[in-house]
N, C-alpha and C positions, 0 to 999 in steps of 0.2 A: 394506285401508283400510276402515274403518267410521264410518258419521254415526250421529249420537243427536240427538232432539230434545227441547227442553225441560220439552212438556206431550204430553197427547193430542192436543187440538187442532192439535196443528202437525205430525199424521201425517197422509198423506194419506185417509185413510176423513173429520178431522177439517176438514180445507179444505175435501174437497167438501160437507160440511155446510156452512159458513160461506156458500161457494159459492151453495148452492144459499137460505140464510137471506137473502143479497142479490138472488138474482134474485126472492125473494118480497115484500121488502121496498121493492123499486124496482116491482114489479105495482100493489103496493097504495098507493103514494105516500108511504112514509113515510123520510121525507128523511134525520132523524138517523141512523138504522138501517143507510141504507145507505152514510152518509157514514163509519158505524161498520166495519161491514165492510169498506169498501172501504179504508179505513184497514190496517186488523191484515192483511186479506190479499195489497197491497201491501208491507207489513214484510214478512211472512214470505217472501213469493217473494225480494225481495231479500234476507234473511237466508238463504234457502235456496244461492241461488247465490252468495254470498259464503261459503259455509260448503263448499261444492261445490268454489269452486277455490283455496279458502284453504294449501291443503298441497300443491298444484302448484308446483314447482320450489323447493321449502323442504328444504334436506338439513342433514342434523347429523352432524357425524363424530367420531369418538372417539382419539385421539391417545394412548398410554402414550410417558415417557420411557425407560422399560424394559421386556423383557419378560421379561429373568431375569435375578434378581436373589440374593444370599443372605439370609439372616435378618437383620432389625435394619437393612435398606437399607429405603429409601423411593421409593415411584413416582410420580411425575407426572403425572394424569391430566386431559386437557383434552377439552371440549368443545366444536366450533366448530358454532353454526346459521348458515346463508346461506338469506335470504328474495330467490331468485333473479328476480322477478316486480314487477311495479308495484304490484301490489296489496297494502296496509298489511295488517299483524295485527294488529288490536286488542287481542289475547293471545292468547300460547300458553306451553305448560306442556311442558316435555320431563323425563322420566322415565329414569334410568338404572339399571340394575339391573347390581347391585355383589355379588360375593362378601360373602357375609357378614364373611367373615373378616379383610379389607382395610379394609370401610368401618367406621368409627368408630360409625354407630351400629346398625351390626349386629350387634345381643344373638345371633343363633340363627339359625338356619334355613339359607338352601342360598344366599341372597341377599336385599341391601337395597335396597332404592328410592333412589334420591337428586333431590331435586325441583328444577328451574330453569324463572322463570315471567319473561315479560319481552312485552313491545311492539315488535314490530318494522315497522320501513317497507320500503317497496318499495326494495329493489336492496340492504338493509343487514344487515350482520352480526354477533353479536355471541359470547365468545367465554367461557366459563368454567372455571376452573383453580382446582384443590385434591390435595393431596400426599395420599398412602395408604400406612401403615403395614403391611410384611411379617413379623410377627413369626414367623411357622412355615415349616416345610418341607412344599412342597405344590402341587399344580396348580390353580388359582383360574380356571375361566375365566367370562367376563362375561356377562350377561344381556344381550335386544336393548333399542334406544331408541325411547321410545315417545313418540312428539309429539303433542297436543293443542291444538287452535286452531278457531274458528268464525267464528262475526260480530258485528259491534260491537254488535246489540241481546242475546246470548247467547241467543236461540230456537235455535241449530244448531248443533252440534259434530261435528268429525271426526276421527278418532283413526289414526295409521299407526304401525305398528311397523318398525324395522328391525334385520332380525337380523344378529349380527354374529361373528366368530370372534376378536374378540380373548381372551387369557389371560393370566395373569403366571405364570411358572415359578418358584418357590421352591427354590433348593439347598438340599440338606443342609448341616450346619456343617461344617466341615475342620477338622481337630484337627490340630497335628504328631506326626509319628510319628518315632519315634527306638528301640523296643523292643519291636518284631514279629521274632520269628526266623521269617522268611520263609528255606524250606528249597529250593534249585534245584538241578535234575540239569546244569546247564549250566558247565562249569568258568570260562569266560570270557567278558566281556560288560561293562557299564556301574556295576554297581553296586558297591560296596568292599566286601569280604569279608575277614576277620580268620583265619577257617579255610580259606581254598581253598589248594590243596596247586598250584594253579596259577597263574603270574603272564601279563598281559595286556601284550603287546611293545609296544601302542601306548599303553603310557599308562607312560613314566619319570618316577621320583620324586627320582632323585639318583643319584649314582655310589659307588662302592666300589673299594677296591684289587683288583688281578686275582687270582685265587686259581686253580691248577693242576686245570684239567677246563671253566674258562668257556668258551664259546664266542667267539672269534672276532669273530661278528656284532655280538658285544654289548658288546665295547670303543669306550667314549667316546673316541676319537681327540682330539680337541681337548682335552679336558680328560688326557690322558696327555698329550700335550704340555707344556700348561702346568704338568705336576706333577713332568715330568720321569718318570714312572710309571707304569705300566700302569693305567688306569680302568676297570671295567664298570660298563656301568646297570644302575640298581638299580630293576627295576618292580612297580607297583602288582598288588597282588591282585585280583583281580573276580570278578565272579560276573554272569549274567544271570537276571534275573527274568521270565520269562515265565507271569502268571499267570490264572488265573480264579476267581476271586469268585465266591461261593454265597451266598447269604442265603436261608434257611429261614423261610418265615413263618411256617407254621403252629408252629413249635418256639417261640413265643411265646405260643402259647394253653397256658392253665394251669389246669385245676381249672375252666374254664368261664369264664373271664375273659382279655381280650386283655391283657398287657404292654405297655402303648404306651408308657411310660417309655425301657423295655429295646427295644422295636422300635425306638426314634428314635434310640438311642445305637449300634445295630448297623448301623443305616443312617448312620449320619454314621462308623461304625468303616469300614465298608467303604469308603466315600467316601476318606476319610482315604488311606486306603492305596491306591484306583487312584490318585489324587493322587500320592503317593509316588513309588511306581512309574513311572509317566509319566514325570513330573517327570526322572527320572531316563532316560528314554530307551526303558525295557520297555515291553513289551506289556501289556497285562492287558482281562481282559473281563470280562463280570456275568452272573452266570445266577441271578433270582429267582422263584422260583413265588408271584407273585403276581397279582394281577387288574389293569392297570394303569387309571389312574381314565381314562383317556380311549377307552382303546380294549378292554379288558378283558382282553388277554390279559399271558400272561407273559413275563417279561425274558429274553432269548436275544444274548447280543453275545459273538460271537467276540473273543478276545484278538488285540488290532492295539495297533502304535504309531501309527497314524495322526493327523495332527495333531488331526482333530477327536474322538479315539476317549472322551477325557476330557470334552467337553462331550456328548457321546451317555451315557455311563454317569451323572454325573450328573442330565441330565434322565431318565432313565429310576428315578434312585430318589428325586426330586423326585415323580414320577409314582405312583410304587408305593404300595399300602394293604394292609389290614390282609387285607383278603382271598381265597382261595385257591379253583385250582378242584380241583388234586390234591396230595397229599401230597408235602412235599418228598423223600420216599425216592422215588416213584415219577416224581418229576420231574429226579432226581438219576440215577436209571436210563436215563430215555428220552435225557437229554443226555451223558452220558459216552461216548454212542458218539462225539458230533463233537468229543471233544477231542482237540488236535492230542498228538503223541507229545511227551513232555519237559514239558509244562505241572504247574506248582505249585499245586496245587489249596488253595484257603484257605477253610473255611467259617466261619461267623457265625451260630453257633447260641445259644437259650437255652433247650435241652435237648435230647440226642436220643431220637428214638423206637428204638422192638426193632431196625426193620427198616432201620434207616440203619447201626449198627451194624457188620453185615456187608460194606454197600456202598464203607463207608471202608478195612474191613482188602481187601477185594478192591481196590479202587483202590491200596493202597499196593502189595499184591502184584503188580501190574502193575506199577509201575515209574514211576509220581506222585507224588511229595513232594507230603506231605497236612501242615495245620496247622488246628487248629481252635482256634475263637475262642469261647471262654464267655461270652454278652454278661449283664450283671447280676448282680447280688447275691443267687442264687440258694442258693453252698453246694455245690455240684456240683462231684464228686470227679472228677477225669481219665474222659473216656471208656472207653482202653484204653489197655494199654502201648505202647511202640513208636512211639505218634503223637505227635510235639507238640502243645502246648495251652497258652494262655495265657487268663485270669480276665480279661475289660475288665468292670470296675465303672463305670469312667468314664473322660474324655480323659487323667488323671494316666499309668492304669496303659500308655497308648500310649506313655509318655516315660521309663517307670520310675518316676517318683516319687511 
């Protein structure tokens, strides 16, 4: 907490002049003079302690109706002040400091001001609300509030900050996906598979005439009944997907310039696809070498189905920026050791470097179904043979069309 006061005169070096101009003035008899002074330094003492306990028990609190949200949603953000005390404000000014990004008339910088000036009496409280627009994908968090109030002649002001931790969480966009040849060592499992040479017992699609070699187990008794006929179930194919997600940041820097186009389409590509997967019942996790904006380090999540496993990887690429501390080959190195046996490894590059190169043919030759994802309109011919790869230029090329 900090007080300002109006002029010089109303610092103290400048009272005990006045002070001292009144007891000279009252020596020497001169009436107005002291009737002058005794005036102004009556105001001030009472402006001073009015100004003193003006922000005792006055609290303002900041309210989001969200705090994560996706693109193109809107957040609600309210301000309540309580002047907890008897004693009136003659005004006070409270200060909120707004991502730039959020507030409307923040052109630049790292944060806006938002101004609320108002009169409040003892024990009353008053409340303000205005909506903020999320257009990107991104971590926003807010500046403290800063309150301003003094006394009713304005000789004294005192200024409290209160810092706060709220944020809005920005997801990435979710695209549907329909045409990622996601490759799994896993015969059976949750997802529908057109080529698995294996069928999954708990999941029947229909029955069939019996044909000499079925098994036993697998005749639909009631339905041979009603046909008069021998039935077997006829079941579905699957496959499980058990994956981990890579996004390469720096495979975005190009010629000395960041892609941030091609960054945001890799990070809502990958989004996309733990979505997917999830959705469908698998695992999947995120490994990015990136700086993340709140805490600076990088993206490390084990593949889990856990329920909350999809809200951790999106805030974590909500989080993630352009920047890096080690190159993703060498951060693709230091993590491969804790990946579990059988994981399908999917990266999201938009270019590789010499030295990744090798780390992909050694991961496949371990025994990882590897899939690399060319993000942008780059031009770039297949990595190497042997690995899958698919071109996202944009959300079209996730659906085929």
């Amino acid at each position: 907490m900090s007080s300002q006061a109006a002029g010089y005169l109303l610092h103290k070096p400048g009272l005990i002049v006045l002070a001292a101009v009144l007891v000279f003035a009252a020596w020497n008899n001169q009436a107005p003079i002291v009737l002058l002074m005794a005036l102004f330094l009556s105001a001030a003492l009472v402006a001073k302690a009015w100004s003193r306990w003006c922000l005792f028990g006055v609290t303002c609190r900041r309210t989001l109706s969200e705090c994560r949200v996706f693109p193109g949603e809107k957040v609600t953000l309210s301000l309540h002040l309580v002047n907890r005390k008897p004693l009136p404000l003659p005004w006070i000014q409270v200060e909120d400091r707004l991502p730039a990004e959020l507030a409307k008339s923040g052109a630049g910088g790292k944060s806006a001001p938002v101004r609320r000036s108002t009169a409040l009496l003892g024990y009353r409280s008053v409340r303000w609300t205005y909506p903020m627009e999320c257009p990107a994908r991104g971590y926003y968090p807010f500046g403290p509030i800063e309150m301003r109030s003094g006394d009713i002649f304005g000789l004294y002001s005192r200024s409290l900050a209160l810092p706060t931790d709220d944020c809005v969480i920005v997801y990435p966009r979710i695209f549907p996906v329909a045409r990622v040849p996601i490759p799994s060592v896993q015969p059976m499992g949750n997802a529908r598979s057109d080529t698995c040479l294996f069928q999954d017992p708990t999941r029947a699609v229909g029955v069939r005439n019996y044909r000499p070699g079925d098994g036993l187990r697998h005749i639909h008794w009631k339905a041979s009944a009603r046909s008069q006929a021998l039935q077997v179930k006829v079941f579905e194919s699957t496959t499980t997907f058990k994956i981990a997600l890579f996004l390469g940041v720096d495979s975005f820097h190009c010629e000395g310039a960041f892609r941030t186009d091609a960054f945001e389409l890799g990070i809502s590509t990958v989004a996309s696809i733990a979505h997917d997967v999830i959705d469908q019942g698998g695992p999947a996790g995120l490994f990015v070498n990136t700086r993340l904006a709140d805490s600076g380090h990088p993206v490390s999540i084990p593949p889990s189905g856990d329920r909350g496993q999809l809200a951790q990887i999106l805030e974590a690429l909500a989080k993630a920026t352009p920047s890096w501390k080690e190159s993703f080959a060498a951060f693709l190195e230091a993590e491969r050791r804790n990946l579990p046996a059988g994981t399908t490894l999917v990266f999201a590059l938009s270019s590789a470097a010499d030295g990744l190169l090798p780390l992909l043919r050694s991961l496949k030759e371990s025994g990882h179904k590897v899939l690399v994802l060319l993000i942008g309109d780059q031009g770039t011919t297949p990595l190497m043979d042997g690995i899958p790869w698919l071109n996202v230029r944009g959300p079209n090329d996730l659906l085929g069309t």
